[in-house]
C-alpha atoms as one frame of an Amber mdcrd trajectory, in Angstrom:
protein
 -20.843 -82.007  38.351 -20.060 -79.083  36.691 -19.789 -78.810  32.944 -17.363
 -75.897  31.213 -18.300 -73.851  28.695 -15.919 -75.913  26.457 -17.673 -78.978
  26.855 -21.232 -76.952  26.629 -19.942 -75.858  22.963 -19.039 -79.142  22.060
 -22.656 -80.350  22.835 -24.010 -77.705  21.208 -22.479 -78.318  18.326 -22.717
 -81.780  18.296 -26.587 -81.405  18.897 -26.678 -78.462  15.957 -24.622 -81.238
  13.949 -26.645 -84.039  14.742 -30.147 -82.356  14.261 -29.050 -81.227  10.768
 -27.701 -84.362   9.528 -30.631 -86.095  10.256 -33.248 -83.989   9.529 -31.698
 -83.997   5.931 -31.414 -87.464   5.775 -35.208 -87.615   6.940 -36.223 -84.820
   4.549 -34.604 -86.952   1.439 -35.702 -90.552   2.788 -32.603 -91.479   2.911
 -32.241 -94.606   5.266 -31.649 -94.713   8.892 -31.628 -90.817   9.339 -30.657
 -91.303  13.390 -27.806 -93.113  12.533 -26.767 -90.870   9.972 -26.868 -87.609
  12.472 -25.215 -89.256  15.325 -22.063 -90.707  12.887 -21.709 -86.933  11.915
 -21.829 -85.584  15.057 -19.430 -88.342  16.185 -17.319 -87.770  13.248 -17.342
 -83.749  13.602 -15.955 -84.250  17.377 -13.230 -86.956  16.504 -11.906 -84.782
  13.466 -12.124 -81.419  15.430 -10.098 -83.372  18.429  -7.626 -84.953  15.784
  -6.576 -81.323  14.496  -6.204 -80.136  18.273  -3.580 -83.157  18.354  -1.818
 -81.700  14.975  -1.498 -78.715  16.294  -0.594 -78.377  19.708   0.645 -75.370
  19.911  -2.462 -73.890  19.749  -5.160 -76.622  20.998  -5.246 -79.316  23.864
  -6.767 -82.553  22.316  -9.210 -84.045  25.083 -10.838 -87.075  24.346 -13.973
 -85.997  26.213 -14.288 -82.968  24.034 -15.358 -86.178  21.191 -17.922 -87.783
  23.691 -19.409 -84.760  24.255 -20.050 -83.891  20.661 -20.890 -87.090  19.988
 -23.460 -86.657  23.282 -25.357 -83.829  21.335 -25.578 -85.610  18.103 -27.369
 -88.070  20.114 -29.747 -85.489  21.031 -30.051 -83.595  17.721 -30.398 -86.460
  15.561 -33.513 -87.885  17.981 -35.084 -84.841  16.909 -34.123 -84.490  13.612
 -34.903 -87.479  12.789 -38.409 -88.563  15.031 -39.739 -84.691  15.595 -39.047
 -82.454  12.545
């Protein structure tokens, strides 16, 4: 299967979401750090696909764009939170 570059941004920046979330979390104990990076990831890719909706002019709104973000914060927050 091959993956656009769309939906290799929205991973990255779900990962780069993810990872950051939770390694802050981690960094200030603040409970369930994983959890934490994913939900921002998650909630990063359903906002960003919620504005493409507003404003269609200028943006398609694609569900998968989401899952994919929410894919890397999956990702990012396993390391932010276990490995850094």
């Amino acid at each position: 299967m091959k993956i656009l570059l769309d939906k290799k941004l929205h991973l990255g920046a779900g990962f780069a979401i993810g990872m950051v979330a939770a390694a802050l979390a981690h960094g200030f104990h603040v409970p369930y750090p994983f959890a934490l990076g994913v939900g921002a990831a998650a909630a990063a890719g359903i906002a960003k696909e919620w504005y493409d909706g507003q404003h269609p002019d200028k943006h398609t709104k694609d569900v998968m764009d989401a899952i994919f973000t929410a894919g890397g914060g999956v990702v990012g927050a396993i390391i932010g939170a276990f490995v850094l």
